[in-house]
N, C-alpha and C positions, 0 to 999 in steps of 0.2 A: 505693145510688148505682149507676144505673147506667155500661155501659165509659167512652160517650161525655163522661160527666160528673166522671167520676173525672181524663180529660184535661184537661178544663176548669177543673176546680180545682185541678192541678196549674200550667197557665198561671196563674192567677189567684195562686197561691203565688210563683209567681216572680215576678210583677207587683207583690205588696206587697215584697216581702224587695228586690227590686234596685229600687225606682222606678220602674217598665216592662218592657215586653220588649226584651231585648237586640236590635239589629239582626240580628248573628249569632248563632241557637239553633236546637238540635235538641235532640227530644225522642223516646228511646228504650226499652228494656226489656231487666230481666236477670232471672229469677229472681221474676219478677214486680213486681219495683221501679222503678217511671217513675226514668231519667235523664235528667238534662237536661245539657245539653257546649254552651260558647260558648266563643268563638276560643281553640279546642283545648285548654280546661279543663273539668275535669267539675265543673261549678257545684250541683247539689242532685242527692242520691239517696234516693228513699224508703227504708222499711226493707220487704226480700224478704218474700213470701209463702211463697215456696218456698224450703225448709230445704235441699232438695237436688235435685240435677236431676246425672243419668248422663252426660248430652252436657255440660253446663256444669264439672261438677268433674271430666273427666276434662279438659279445654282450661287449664281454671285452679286454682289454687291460692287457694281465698278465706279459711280459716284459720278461728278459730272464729266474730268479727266480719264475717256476712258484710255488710254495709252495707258495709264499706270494701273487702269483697274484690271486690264487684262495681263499685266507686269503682276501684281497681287495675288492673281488667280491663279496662274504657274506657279507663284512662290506657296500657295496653299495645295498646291495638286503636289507640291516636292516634299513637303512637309509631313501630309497627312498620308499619300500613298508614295511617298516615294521614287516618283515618277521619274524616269532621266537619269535613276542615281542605282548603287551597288542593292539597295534594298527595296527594290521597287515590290509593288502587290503585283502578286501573278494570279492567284485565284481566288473566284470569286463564284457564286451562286446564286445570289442574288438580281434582281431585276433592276438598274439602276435608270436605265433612259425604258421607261415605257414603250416602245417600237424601236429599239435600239439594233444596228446591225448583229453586235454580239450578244445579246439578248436573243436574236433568231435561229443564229447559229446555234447556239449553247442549247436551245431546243430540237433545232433539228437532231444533233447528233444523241441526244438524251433517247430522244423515239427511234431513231435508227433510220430519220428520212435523209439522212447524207453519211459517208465514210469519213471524211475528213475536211477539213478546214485548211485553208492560207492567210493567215490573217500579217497584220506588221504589228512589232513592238518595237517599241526604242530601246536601246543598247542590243539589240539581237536582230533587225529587220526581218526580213521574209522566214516567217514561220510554220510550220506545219504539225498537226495534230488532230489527234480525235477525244482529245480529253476538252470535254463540252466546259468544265470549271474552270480551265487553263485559257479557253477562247474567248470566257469572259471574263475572266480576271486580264487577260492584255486588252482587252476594247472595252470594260464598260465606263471608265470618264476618259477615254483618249481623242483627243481631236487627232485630224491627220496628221503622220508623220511623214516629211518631205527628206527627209535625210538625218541619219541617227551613224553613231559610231560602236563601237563595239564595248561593253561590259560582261566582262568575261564571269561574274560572280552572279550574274541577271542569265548569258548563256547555259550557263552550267544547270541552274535551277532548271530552265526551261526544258531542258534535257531530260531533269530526274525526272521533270512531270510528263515523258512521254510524249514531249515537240522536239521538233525536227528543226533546226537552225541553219537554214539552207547556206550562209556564207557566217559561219563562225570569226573567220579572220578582219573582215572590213564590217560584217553588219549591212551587208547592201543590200537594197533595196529592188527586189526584182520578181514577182507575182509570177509569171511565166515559168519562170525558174520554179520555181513552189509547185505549182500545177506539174511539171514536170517531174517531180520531186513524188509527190503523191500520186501521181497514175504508175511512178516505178516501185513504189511501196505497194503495189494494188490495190490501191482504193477507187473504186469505180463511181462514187455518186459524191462529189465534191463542190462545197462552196467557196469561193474569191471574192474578196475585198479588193476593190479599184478602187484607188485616187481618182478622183471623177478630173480635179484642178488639175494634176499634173502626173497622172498614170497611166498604166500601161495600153496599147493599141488594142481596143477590144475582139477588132477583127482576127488578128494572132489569136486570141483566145479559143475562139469560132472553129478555127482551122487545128487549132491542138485537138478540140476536141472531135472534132470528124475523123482527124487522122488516129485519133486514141481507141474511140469508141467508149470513151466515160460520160457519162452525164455532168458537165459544170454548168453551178448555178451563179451568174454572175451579179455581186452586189457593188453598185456603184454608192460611193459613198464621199463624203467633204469635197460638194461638188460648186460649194460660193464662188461668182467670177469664173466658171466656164462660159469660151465663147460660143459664139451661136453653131458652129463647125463641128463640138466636141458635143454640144445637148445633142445634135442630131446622130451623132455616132452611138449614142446612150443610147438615144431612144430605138436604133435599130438592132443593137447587140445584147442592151443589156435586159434582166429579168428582172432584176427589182434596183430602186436608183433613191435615193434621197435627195431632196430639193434641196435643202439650205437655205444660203442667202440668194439663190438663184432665181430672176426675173428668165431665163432660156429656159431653165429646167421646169418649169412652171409651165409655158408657154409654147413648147414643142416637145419634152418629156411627158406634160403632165395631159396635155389634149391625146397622147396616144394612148395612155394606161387603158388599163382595164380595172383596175382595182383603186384607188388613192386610200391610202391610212393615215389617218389624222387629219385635220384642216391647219394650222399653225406651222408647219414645217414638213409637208406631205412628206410620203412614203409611195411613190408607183410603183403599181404590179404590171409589167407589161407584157407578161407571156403566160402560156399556161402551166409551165415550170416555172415562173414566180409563184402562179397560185399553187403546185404541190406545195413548191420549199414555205409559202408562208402556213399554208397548212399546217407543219409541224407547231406552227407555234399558236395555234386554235385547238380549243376543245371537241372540232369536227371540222368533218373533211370539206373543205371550201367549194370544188368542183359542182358536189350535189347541191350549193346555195345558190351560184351563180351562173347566170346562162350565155352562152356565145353571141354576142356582137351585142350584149348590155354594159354597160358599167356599172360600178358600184363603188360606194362611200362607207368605209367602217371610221366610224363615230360617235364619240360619246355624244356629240350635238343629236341625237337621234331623232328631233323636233324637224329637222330640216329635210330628211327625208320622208317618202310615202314608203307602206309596208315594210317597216324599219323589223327586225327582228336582234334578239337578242344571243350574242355571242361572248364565248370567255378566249378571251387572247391572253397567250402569258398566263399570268395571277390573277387577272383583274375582269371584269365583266365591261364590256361596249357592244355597240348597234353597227348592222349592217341594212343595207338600203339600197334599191336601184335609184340612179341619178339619170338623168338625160344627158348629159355633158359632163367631162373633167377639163382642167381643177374644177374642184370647188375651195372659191377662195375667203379668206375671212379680213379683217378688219387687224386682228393681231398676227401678222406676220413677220418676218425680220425687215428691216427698214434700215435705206433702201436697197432694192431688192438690186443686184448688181450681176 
């Protein structure tokens, strides 16, 4: 089965078990288990693919049941931020995932290294804005959203804060659209958020942008369980790609980069617009550290590298280093890698 079908039949499961689709659902991931949350209950959770994941069990506490611990963890992500529901958090400034997609964003657009952003929220889908607070108040604890419905009290907000709700009425989900959405607003240097597991054709992407003449930066992101067809599409299109739970994305993503960030749940840089866009989120300009047809390793492990130097990413201080080969892989990674 493939990503897109695995979705569909999860719809289709909740279609027999409730007698339809709910008006209000969203459909999510933890762990590699589709969730599904309607008016702020966590109504069906598959059983994980992933026994463990380093970012996931250091945030929660899933116990040895993980089926109910990742059921627990939505019911604390509805709780404390509201997530799925009329009062969801929109913004934020804070740094909450270390190398986090909306974390990069929310820097670029602060420095001025992109116009605007496409990012997904649940109750509003495909969004658009250049308010860096707003970009990271919808991404900073969001796993992917595979399909969300509409919350018109979550729209509305998103509106006053100067985002762009590309389909108000349904909430669908459609990146291309957004991108199209913001080169007609003129914004000429723009970052996207891909569904690595079950989003959009990066090649379209490619091709908006030739035909546009904008700069898109494309960020692949919740990319656990992509086939080995979809890592190879990444690894030709896109500019920066998060591994996940991903043994492909490791293994054909991670051998092309040029940059990897982190060891536990890498981050590849695979172009030299990955390294401008990661730039903004460095205390200096990455190009004059690193040199054409080297790789390199940013790390707090900075033991592991030779002529490691010291750089501030975000808030925080870590190492950069030439490597002879990516990945570089560690011992704590998500298990097993799918």
């Amino acid at each position: 089965m493939d990503c897109r079908s695995s979705i569909e039949r999860f719809l289709m499961e909740i279609r027999e078990e409730m007698g339809g689709i709910p008006k209000d659902l969203h459909i999510t991931r933890m762990l590699g288990a589709l969730v599904a949350i309607s008016n702020g209950r966590v109504i069906k959770v598959l059983e994980p693919c992933l026994k463990y994941c380093p970012l996931a069990h250091k945030q929660y506490d899933f116990g040895e049941d993980l089926r109910a611990g990742v059921k627990r963890a939505f019911e604390y992500k509805i709780s404390a931020f509201g997530y799925f529901t009329c009062g969801r958090e929109l913004c934020r400034e804070d740094i909450a995932i270390p190398y986090g997609a909306s974390e990069m964003m929310m820097y670029a657009l602060k420095k001025g290294g992109i116009d605007a952003a496409v990012v997904v929220c649940d109750g509003a889908g495909t969004v658009v804005t250049d308010n860096p607070s707003l970009v990271q108040g919808i991404g900073a604890r969001m796993n992917g959203v595979f399909y969300t419905s509409p919350i018109d009290e979550v729209i509305k907000r998103i509106e006053k804060m100067g985002g762009h709700v590309i389909f108000p009425e349904t909430a669908k989900i459609d990146q291309i659209a957004g991108l199209r959405k913001s080169i007609k607003l003129g914004h000429k240097r723009i970052a996207v958020t891909i569904n690595g597991f079950a989003g959009e054709d990066l090649s379209e992407i490619r091709k908006l942008e030739d035909e546009s003449g904008s700069t898109i930066y494309i960020l692949v992101v919740c990319t656990t369980g992509v086939n080995k067809e979809r890592a190879e599409e990444i690894a030709k299109y896109a500019d920066l790609a998060w591994s996940c739970g991903s043994l492909h994305m490791r293994e054909i993503v991670g051998k092309k980069a040029r940059i990897q960030v982190a060891t536990k749940i890498p981050v590849f840089i695979l172009t030299e617009k990955g390294i401008i866009f990661l730039s903004n989120y460095s205390s200096q300009d990455l190009r004059e550290l690193v040199k054409k047809n080297k790789k390199y390793l940013i790390s707090g492990l900075h033991m592991l590298m030779r002529n490691y130097m010291r750089i501030e990413m975000g808030n925080f201080s870590t190492y950069l280093g030439e490597v002879e080969e990516l990945p570089i892989r560690v011992e704590d990674e998500p298990k097993p890698l799918i």
